[in-house]
N, C-alpha and C positions, 0 to 999 in steps of 0.2 A: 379901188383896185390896187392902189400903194400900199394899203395899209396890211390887205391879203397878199403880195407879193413879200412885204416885209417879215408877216409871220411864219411863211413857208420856210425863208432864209433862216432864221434865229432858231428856228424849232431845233436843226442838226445840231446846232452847237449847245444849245439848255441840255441835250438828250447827253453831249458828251461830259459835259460840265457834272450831271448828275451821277454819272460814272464813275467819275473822275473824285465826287464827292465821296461816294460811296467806298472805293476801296480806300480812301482816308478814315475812313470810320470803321472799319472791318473787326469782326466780332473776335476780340482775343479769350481766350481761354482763361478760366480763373486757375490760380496756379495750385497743385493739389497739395494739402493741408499732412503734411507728415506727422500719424498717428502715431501714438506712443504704448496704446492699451494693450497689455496683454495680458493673455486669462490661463489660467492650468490646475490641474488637481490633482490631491495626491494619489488619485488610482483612477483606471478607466472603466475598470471591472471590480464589481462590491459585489459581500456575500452578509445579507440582511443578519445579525447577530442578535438573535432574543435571548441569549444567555446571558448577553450584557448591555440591554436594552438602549442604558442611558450613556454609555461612551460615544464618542462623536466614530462616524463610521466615514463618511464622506466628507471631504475638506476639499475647497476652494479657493485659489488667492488670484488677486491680479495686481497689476502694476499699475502707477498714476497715469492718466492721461494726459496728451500735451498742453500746455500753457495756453490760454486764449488772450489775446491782446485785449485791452479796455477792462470795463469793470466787470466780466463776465466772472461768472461764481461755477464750479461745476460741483454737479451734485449725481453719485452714483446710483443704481436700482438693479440689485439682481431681483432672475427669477428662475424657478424651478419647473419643469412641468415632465410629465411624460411622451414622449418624443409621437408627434401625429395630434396631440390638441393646441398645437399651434398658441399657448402660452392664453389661454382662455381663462377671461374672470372667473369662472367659477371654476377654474382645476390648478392654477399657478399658485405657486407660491411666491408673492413677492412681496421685498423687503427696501425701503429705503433704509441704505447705508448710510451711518453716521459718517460725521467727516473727519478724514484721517484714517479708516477701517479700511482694508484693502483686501477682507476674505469672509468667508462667510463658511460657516461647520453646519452636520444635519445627523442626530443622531439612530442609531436602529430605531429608537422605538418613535421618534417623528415618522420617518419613512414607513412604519407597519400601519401608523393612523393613516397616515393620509391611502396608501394601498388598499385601502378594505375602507374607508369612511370616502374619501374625497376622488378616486380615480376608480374607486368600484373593478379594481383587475384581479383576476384570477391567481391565486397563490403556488399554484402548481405551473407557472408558466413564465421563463426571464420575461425579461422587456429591459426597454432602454427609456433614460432619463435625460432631461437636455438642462441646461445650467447657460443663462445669459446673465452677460452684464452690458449697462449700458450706460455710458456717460453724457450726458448731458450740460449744455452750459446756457444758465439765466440770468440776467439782470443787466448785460451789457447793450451798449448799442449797436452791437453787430449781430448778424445770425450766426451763429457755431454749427457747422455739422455735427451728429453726434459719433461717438463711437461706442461701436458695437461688437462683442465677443462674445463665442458659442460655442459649448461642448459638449458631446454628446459621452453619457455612463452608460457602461452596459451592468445589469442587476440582476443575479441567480434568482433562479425559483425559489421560494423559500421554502415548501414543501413538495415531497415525492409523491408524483401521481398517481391514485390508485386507476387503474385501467378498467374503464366503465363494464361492467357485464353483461351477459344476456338478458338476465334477468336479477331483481334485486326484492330480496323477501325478507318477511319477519317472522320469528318462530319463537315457543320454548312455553315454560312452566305460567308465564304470563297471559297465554295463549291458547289455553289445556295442547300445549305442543302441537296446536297447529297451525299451517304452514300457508299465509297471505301475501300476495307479492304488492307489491310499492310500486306505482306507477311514475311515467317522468311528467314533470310539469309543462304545461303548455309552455312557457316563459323562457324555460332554459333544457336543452336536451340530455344536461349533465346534474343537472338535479332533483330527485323522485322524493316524493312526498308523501303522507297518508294521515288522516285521523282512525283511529283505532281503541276500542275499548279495551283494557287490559287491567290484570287484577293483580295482588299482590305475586310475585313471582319472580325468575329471570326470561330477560329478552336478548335473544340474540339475532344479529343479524343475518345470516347464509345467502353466498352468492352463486349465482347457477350461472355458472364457463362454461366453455366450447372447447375444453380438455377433458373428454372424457368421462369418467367415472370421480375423479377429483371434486373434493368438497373445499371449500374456502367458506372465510367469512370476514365481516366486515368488525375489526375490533378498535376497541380507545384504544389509542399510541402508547397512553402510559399503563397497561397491563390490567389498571383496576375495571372494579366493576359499577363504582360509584356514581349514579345520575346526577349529574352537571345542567341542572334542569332550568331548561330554557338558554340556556350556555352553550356554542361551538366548541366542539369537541377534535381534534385533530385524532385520525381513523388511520388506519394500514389493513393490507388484506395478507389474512393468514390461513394457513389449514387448522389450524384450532384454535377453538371456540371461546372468546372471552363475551360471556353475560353481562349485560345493564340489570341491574336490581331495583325493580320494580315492586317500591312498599305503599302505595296507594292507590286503590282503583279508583277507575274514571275512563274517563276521553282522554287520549294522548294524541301530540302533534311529530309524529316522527320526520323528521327531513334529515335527506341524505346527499351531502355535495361531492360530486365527484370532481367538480374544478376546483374545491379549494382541499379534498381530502378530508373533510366536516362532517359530524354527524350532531342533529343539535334534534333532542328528546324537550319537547314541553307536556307538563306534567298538566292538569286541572287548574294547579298554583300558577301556574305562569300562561296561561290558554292567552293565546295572539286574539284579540278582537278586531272586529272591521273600524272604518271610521267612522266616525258618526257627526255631521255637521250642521252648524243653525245658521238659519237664517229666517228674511220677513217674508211671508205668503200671504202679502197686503199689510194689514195687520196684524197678521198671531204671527209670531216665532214659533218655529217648528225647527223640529230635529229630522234629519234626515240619515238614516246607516245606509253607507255607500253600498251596492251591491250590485248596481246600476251605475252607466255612464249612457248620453247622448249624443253628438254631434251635431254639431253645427258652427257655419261660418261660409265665407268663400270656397274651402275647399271641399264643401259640399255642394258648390252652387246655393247655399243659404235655403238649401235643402235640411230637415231635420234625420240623421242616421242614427241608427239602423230603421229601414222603412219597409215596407213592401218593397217598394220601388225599389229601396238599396240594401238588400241585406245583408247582415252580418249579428256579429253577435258578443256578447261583453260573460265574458266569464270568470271567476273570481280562481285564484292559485290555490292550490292545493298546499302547498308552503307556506302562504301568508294570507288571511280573509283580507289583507288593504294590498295586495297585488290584483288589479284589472284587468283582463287583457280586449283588447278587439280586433275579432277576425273576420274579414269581410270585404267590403266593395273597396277598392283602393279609391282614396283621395281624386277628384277629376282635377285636381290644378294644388298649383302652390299659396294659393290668393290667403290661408289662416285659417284656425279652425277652434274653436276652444270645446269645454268637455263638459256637460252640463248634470248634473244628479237626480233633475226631477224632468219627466218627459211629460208631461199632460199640459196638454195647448195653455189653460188656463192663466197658468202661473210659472213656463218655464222660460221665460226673457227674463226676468227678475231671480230668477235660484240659484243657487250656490255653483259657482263654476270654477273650473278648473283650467289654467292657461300657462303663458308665460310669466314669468316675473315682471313687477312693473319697476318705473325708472325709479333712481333713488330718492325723489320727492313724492312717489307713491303716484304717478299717471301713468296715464297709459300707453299700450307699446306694441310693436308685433317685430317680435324677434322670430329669426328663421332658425331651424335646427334640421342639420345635416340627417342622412339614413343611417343607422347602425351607430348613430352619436347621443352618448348622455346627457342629456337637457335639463336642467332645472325647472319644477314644477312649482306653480303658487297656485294656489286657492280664495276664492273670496264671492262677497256677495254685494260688493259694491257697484259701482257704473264703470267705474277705470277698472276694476279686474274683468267686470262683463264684458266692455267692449274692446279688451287687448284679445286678438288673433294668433294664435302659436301657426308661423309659417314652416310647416312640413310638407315634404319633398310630394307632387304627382304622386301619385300610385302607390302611393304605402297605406298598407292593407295588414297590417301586423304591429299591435299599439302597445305597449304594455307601461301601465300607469304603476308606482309603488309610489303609494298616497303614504305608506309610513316615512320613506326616505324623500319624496318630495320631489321624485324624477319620473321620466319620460325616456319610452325609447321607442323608434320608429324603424320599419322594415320595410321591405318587400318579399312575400311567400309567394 
């Protein structure tokens, strides 16, 4: 009974003592690290120069970063991206900086590749550019915060918009003069496509407004008539009539871009083909020409799409035989889904499929891609491309696969 009267006592004062302990130890603030980085450029606003491709158009510099105490080494990395991909391996540009370099140049004709090859934007439309640096410090025994600098370019359209039409037709001596309209591709609202047989002669393009009695048409920028064949052509629209000269008959692929201002004519000589892919069906290698895609994954429910059950439907561009599209049952989850070439029970766990990239030792992965974001596509027929899962978004029900470029894009209709 002492010994519980004793602990009653002692308890208040352990309780005060602990208190007591406590604000002696109270948590101080680490004290903030006085940065020194700074970033700028010599313009906020650039206007892409293809007259003079290869001069530096866009310039960079920053200033050193602060001193780290200990053996810390610091080592700088820009990067470049288009403002909204959040600096994404497959769209940045980045560079580790030598030491001692404190700027980094980018000239037109870098920025026109990557525009049209690596960010896929539209040439009739500015947009903005972002530019980080970032300092980093290794090999000390302390952690270094890093620092971080960021600036946002704003980037002219590079070409003047031809304003989409009512209608969009081909016509002329190629034609015995008569008059076929171009339909728009599933894929993109701004760009109409057609194969069309045509014989030696001229083709012109005529546009059908909503002004009237007015005739326009769609001509090369640089006034000739020469087919640039298989080649983008930069277009303008005028009321008179400049012809493509048409010395070979055949099948022709006429595609006509209103977002980048492009008209690109493939001849016989240059005909876009689909892709065509091998792989083992047990034993025999077989070829497969894509023309077909299937579904399956998680976000079929590990259901096989297009079904009865789920329909939809894969259909090939009118602009390109290795553009796919699939329109149909939207996605029921995010859970991954890869794209398969051969649908018959038999043999299609094992067929050539289509997914995400796998990791840089070549296993496997399930990366997720955003709606209305350009993905990276691989292909393969192995077990690690089989069983990596592309996670796209619930309910995207509008797919469009371009097997020649190697990407993916995902919607909601």
């Amino acid at each position: 009974m002492k010994r519980v009267k004793f602990i009653y006592k002692i308890l208040p004062l352990l309780f005060v003592g602990i208190l007591l302990s406590a604000c002696d130890n109270e948590i101080k603030d680490i004290p903030k690290v006085q940065e020194k980085l700074e970033l700028k450029a010599d313009s906020y606003d650039i206007v892409i120069d293809l007259d003079n491709p290869r001069e530096y158009i866009l310039n960079f510099e920053w200033t050193a970063a602060r001193e780290a105490a200990g053996d810390n080494m610091v080592f700088y990395t820009s990067k470049l991206d288009v403002v909204g991909n959040n600096y994404g391996t497959s769209t940045a540009i980045i560079n580790a900086e030598e030491d001692g370099i404190f700027s980094r140049s980018f000239t037109s004709e870098q920025l026109y590749s990557w525009i049209v090859d690596r960010w896929k934007l539209p040439l009739t439309k500015p947009f903005q550019l972002e530019f980080r640096v970032v300092a980093q410090w290794e090999g000390g025994s302390t952690f270094e915060a890093p620092e971080v600098r960021n600036i946002t370019i704003n980037v002219a359209a590079l070409k003047e918009e031809v304003p989409v039409p009512e209608k969009v037709t081909l016509s002329g001596s190629a034609l015995d003069n008569a008059t076929i309209e171009i339909e728009k591709t599933l894929e993109n609202e701004s760009k109409y496509a057609v194969l069309v047989n045509l014989k030696p002669g001229e083709l012109v393009i005529p546009l059908v407004v909503s002004e009237g009695d007015k005739q326009y048409y769609l001509n090369p920028k640089d006034g000739e008539g020469t087919l640039q064949d298989g080649k983008a052509e930069s277009v303008e629209q005028q009321d008179k009539r400049v012809a493509w000269n048409i010395e070979t008959a055949g099948e022709y692929r006429v595609i006509v871009d209103f977002e980048n201002s492009e008209v690109t004519i493939h001849s016989p000589a240059t005909a876009l083909e689909p892709a065509v892919v091998t792989w083992m069906k047990g034993e025999e290698e077989v070829q497969t020409t894509v023309t077909n895609l299937w579904l399956f994954g998680g976000g079929t429910g590990w259901g096989w799409w297009p079904s009865a059950e789920k329909p939809g439907t894969i259909s090939v561009s009118l602009a390109d035989p290795q553009i796919l599209i699939y329109q149909g049952t939207g996605l029921s989850s995010g859970d991954g889904v890869k794209f398969v070439v051969y649908g018959d029970p038999d043999f299609r766990n094992v067929a050539y499929a289509y997914t995400n990239p796998l990791t840089e030792d070549g296993k496997r992965q399930n990366l997720s891609l955003a709606l209305d974001k350009l993905g990276d596509l691989h292909g393969g027929y192995d077990g690690e491309t089989r069983n990596s899962y592309y996670k796209l978004p619930a309910g995207a029900n509008f797919i469009v696969f371009d097997l020649r470029n190697k990407t993916i894009l995902a919607k909601k209709q």
